[in-house]
C-alpha positions as CSV (number, residue, x, y, z in Angstrom):
1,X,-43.6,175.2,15.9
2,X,-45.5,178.5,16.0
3,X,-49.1,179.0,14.5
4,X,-47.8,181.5,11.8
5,X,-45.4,179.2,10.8
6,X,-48.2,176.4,10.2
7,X,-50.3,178.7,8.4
8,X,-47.6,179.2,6.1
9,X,-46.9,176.4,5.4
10,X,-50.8,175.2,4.6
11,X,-50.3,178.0,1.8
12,X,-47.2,177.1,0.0
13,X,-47.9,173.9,-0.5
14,X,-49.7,171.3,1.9
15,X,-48.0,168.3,3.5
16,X,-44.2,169.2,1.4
17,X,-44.4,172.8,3.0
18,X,-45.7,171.6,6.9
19,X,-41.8,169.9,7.0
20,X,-40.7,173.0,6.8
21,X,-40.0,176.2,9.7
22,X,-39.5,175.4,12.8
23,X,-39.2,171.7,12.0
24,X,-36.0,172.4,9.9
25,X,-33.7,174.3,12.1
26,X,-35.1,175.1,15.8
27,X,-36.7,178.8,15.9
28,X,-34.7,180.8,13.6
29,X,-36.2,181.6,10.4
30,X,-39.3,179.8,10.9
31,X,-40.3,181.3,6.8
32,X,-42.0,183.0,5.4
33,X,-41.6,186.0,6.9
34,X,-44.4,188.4,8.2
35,X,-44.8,192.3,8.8
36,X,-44.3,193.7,12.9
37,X,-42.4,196.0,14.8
38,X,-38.7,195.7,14.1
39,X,-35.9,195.8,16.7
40,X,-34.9,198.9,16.0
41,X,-38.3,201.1,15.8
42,X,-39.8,202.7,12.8
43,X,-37.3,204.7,10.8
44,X,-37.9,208.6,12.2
45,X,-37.6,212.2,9.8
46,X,-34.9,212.3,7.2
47,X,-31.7,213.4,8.0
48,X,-29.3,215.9,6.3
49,X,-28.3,213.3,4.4
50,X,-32.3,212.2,3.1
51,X,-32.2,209.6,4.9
52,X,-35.0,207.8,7.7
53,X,-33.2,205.9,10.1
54,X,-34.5,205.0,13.6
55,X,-33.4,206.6,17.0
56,X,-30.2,206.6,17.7
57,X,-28.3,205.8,14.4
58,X,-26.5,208.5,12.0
59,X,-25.7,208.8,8.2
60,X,-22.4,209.9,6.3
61,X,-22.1,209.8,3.1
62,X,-18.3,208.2,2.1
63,X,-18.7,208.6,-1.7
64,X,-19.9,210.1,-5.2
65,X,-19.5,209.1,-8.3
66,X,-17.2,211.5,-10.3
67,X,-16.2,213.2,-6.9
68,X,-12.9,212.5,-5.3
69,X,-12.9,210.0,-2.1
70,X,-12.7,212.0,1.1
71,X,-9.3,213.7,0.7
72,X,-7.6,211.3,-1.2
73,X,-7.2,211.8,-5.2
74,X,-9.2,208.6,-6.2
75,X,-12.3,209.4,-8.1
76,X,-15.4,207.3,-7.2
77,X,-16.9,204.9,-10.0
78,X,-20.1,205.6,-11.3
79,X,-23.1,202.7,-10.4
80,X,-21.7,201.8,-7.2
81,X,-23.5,197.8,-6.3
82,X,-22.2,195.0,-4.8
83,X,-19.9,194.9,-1.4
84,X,-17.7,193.8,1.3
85,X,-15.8,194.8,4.3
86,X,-12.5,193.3,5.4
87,X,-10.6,193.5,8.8
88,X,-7.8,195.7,8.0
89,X,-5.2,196.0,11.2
90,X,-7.2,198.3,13.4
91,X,-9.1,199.7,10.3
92,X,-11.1,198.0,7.6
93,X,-11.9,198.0,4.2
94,X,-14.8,198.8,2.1
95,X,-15.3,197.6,-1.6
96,X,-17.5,198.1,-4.0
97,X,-18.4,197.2,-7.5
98,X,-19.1,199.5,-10.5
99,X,-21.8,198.2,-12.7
100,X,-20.6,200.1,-16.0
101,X,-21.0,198.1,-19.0
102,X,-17.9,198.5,-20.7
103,X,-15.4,199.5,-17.8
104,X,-17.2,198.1,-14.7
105,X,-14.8,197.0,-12.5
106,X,-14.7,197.5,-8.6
107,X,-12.9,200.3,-5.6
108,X,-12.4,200.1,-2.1
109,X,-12.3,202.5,0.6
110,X,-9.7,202.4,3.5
111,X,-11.1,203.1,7.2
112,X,-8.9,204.2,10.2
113,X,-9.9,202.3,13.7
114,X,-11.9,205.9,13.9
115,X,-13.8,205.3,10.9
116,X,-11.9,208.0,9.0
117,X,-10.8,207.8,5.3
118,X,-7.5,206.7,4.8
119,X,-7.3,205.3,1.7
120,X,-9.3,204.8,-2.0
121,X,-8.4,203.0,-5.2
122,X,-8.5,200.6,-7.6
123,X,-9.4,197.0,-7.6
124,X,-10.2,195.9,-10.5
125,X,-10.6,197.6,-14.3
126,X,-11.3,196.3,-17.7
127,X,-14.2,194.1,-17.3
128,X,-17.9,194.5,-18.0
129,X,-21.1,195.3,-15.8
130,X,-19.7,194.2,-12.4
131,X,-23.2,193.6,-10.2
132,X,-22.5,191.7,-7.0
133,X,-20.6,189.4,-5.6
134,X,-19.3,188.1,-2.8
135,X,-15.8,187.6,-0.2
136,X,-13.7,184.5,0.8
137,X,-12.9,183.2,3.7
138,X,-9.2,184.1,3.0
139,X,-10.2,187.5,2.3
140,X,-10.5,188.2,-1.7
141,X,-13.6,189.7,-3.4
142,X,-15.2,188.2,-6.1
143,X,-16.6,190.2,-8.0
144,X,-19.4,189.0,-10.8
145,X,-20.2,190.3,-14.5
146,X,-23.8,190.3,-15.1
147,X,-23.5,189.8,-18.8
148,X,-24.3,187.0,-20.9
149,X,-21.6,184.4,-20.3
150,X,-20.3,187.3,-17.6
151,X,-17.1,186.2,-15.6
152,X,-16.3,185.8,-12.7
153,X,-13.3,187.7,-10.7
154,X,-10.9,187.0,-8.0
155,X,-9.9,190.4,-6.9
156,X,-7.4,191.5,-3.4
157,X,-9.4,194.1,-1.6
158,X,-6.0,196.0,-0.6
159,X,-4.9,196.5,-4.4
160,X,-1.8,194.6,-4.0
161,X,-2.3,191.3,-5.9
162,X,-3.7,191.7,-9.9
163,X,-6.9,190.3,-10.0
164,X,-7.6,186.8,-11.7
165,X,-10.8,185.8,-14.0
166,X,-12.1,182.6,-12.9
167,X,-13.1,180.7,-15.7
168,X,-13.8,177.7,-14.1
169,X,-16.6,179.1,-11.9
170,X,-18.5,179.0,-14.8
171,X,-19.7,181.9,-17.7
172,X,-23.7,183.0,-17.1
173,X,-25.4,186.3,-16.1
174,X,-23.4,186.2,-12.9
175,X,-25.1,188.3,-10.1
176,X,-23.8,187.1,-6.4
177,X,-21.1,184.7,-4.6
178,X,-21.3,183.2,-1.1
179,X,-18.7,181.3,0.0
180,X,-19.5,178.4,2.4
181,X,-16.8,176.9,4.6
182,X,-18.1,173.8,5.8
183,X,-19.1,172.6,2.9
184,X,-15.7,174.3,1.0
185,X,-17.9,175.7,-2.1
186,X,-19.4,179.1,-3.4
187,X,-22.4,179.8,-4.1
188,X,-23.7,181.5,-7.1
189,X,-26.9,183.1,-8.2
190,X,-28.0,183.8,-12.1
191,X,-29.9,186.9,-12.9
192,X,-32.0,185.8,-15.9
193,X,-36.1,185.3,-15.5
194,X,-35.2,181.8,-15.6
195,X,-31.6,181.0,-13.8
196,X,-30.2,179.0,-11.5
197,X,-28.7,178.7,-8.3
198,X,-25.4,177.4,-8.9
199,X,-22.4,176.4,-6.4
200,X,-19.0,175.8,-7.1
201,X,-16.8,173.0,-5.8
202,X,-13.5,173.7,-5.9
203,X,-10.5,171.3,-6.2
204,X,-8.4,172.5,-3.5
205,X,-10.5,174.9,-0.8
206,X,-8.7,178.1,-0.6
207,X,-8.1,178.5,-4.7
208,X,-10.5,178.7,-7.1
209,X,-8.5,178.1,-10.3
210,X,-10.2,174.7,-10.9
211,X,-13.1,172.9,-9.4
212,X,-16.9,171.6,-10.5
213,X,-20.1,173.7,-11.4
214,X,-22.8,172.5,-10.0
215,X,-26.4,173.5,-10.1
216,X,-29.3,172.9,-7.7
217,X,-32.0,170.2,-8.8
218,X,-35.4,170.6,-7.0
219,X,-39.3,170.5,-8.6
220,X,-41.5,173.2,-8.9
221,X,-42.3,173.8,-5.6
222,X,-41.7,176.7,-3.2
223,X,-40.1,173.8,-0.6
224,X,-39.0,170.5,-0.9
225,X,-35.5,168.3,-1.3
226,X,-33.2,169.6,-3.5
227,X,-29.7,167.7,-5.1
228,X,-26.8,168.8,-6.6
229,X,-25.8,167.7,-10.8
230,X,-22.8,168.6,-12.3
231,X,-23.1,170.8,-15.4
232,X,-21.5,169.3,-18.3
233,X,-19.9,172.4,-19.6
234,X,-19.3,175.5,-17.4
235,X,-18.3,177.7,-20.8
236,X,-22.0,177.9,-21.5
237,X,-21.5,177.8,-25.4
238,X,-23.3,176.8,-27.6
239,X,-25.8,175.8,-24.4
240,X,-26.4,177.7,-21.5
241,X,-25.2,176.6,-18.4
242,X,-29.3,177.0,-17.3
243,X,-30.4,174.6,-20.0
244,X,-28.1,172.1,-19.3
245,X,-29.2,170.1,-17.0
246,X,-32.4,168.3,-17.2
247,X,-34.5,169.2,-13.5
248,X,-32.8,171.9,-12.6
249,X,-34.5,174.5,-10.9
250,X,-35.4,178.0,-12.3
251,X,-35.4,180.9,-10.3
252,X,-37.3,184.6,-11.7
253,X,-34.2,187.0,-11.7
254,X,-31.4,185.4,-9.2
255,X,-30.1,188.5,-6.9
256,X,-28.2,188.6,-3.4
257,X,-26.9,186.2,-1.5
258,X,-26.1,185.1,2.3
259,X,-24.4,182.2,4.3
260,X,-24.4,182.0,7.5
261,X,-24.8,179.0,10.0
262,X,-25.6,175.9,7.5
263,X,-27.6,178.4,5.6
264,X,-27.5,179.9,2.3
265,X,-30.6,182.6,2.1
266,X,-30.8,184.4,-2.1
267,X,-32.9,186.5,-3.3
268,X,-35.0,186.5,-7.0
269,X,-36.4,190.0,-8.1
270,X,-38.8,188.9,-10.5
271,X,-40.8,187.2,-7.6
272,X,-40.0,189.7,-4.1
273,X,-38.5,186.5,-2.4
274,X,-36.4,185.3,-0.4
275,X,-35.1,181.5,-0.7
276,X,-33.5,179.8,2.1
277,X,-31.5,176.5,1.5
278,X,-30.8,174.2,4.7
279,X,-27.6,172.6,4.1
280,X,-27.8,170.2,6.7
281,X,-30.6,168.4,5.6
282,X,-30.8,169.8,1.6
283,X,-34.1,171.2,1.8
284,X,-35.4,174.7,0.6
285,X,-38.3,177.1,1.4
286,X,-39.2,180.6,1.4
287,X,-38.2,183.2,3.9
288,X,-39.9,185.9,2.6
289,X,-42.7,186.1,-0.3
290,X,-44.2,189.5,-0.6
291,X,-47.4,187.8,-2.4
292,X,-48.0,185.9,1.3
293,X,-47.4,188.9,3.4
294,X,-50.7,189.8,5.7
295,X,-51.7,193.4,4.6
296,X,-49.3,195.7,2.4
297,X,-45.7,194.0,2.1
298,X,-43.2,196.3,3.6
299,X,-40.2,194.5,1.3
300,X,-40.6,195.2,-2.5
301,X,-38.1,194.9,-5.2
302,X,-36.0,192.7,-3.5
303,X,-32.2,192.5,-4.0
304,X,-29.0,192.4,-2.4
305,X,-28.7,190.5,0.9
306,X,-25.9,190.7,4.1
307,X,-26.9,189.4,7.5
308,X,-25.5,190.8,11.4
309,X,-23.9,188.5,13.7
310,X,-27.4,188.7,15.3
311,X,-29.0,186.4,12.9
312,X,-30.6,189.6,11.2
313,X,-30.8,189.5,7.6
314,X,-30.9,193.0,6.0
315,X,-32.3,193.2,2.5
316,X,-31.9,196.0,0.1
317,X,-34.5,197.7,-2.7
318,X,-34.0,198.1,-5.9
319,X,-36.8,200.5,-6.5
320,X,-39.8,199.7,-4.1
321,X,-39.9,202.6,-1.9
322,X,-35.9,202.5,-1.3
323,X,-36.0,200.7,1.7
324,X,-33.3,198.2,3.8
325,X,-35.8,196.0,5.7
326,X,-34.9,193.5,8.1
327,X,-36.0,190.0,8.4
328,X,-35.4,188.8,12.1
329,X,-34.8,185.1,13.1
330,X,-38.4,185.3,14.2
331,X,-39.8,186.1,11.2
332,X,-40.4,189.9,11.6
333,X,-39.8,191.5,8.9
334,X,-39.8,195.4,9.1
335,X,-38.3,198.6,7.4
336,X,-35.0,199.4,8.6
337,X,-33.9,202.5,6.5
338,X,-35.6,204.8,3.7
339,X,-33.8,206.5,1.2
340,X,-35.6,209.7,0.2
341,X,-35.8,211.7,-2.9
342,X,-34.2,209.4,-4.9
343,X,-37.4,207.1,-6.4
344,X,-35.1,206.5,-9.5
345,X,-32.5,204.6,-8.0
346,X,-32.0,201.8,-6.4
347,X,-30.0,200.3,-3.1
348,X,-26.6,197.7,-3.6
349,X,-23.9,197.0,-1.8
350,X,-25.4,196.6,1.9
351,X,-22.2,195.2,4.1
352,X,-21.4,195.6,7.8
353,X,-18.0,196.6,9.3
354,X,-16.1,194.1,10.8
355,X,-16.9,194.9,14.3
356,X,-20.8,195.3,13.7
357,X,-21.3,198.6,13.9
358,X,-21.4,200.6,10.5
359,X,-23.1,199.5,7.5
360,X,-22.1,200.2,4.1
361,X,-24.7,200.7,1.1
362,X,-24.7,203.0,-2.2
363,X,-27.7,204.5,-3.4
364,X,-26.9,203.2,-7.3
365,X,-28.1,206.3,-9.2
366,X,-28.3,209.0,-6.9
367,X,-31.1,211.9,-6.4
368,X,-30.4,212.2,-10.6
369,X,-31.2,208.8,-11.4
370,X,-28.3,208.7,-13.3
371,X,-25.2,206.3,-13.2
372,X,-23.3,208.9,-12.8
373,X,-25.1,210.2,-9.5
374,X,-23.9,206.7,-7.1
375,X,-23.9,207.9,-3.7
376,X,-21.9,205.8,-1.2
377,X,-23.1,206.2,2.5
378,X,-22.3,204.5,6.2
379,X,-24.9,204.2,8.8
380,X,-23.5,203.9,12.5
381,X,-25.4,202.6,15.2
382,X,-26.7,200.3,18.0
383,X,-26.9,197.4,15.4
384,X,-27.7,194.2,18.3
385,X,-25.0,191.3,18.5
């Protein structure tokens, strides 16, 4: 176990805390985080596009909102946020959700092999404030209200299939989805100063018309055991589902989330942190904590979460200085990106190509601040494997 990872652990919480790191899962992720070099180097100059990015990646921008898609006829939503990439043939497929309360709703972007615009339209309309969310492992988005008893919904990334509100997933302030495999549930976080961290257990993996809310039951502190309970009525009327179940865990402003590897990693705004749950064993602890970083943090206004097929985990700002940083498997955490000129926005949607390559992210608001301003950009580029 290394001597950071000790220290740590001596902060957030004595003898609990020292079971955690290294001793958890080998050497990746030995939390919480701490500020170095990254893998990629410092982001350099801005580019045409106002954007820092280290040596040897480019920008593009894909999208505006109100602008027609590349030379398609689809008009770009206003306050692009969450997204996802799907394998599509050769090509792939980008959507995104609009958070636009009423309207909302989410569009998707089609890619040549080349990475040239093929394609944009429609995936979902009619529904309220669609933040995040998450894909499936048989390749549908879900895409989450964050409204009081929000929604969530099962949408087809290629426009084909109508989309279909899943009731039994549960109605809260719905932020993010992760769907977990091994384990044949999805994971949800709660954007309220006090939510939860839910999963859902579906009664046949591969549908999600019917299944069990569950929420995660843990104490007060930052690491520790944690159990699963039921909650008694998913509707969240006249109770919320948050105050249902007697132990269950709060979390300040539930954002992104990640699997990956018998991990779940979410984020909570209200805090700057990043939570990571090991499912093998059921026990939780922080990843990243801006309030136990050595010197200035270089992560603020933590938000949406993806992770590379390097064991990277790339987390966006809402606000902060408009930054993707990077948390590396050995606890490096460093700036990846900047966005410049636009301090009145904020960052959603980070999602990586199929093949590794290109990331996807909007800048929510634009250099107007406005909804109406969404930007939609790809950065190409050595990402490591």
């Amino acid at each position: 176990m290394e001597r950071r990872s000790l220290l740590r652990a001596a902060v957030i919480g004595g003898a609990s805390a020292a079971l955690g790191g290294t001793l958890w899962r080998g050497a990746a992720h030995a939390a919480p985080a701490q500020p170095g070099p990254g893998p990629y180097g410092a982001p350099g100059s801005p580019d045409a596009n106002g954007i820092r990015l280290p040596s040897g990646f480019t920008s593009r921008v894909i999208a505006r909102s109100g602008q027609r898609v590349g030379s398609t006829s689809y008009t770009w939503h206003n306050a692009p946020d969450g997204g996802a990439c799907y394998a599509d043939g050769t090509g792939w497929i980008y959507v995104s959700n609009s958070e636009i309360n009423p309207s909302g709703g989410a569009s998707a972007v089609k890619f040549s092999s080349a990475g040239a615009i093929t394609g944009a339209y429609r995936v979902l309309s009619g529904t309220r404030q669609n933040c995040a969310g998450g894909r499936t492992p048989w390749n549908t988005w879900l895409s989450c209200e964050e409204v009081d008893r929000g929604y969530v919904y099962e949408t087809d990334p290629w426009g084909v299939n109508a989309a279909v509100r899943r009731d039994a997933m549960g109605r809260f302030k719905h932020e993010a989805a992760a769907a977990d495999p091994v384990r044949k549930v999805i994971y949800l976080t709660e954007d309220e100063t006090n939510g939860r961290f839910y999963r859902f257990v579906p009664a046949a993996w591969g549908t999600l018309s019917s299944g069990t809310l569950q929420v995660m039951v843990a104490g007060s502190a930052t690491s520790g055991s944690f159990t699963w309970a039921d909650v008694p009525d998913p509707d969240g009327s006249p109770t919320a589902t948050r105050s249902q179940v007697s132990g269950s865990k709060s979390f300040n402003g539930g954002e992104g989330c990640h699997y990956a590897d018998n991990t779940v990693w979410f984020t909570t705004k209200g805090d700057n942190r990043v939570w990571q749950l090991n499912l093998l064993n059921n026990t939780y602890e922080l990843a990243y904590d801006d309030s136990l970083v050595s010197g200035t943090a270089p992560l603020t206004g933590v938000d949406n979460i993806t992770g590379a097929s390097s064991g990277d985990l790339f987390v966006a700002e809402d606000g902060g200085t408009m930054e993707i940083c990077v948390i590396t498997p050995d606890d490096i955490v460093a700036p990846f990106l900047r966005v410049d000129g636009q301090s009145g926005s904020e960052i959603t949607g980070p999602a990586f190509s199929p093949d590794g390559t290109r990331l996807y992210f909007s800048s929510q608001r634009g250099t107007s601040g406005s909804s109406s301003g969404g930007i939609t950009y790809e950065v190409k580029g050595p990402f490591r494997s």
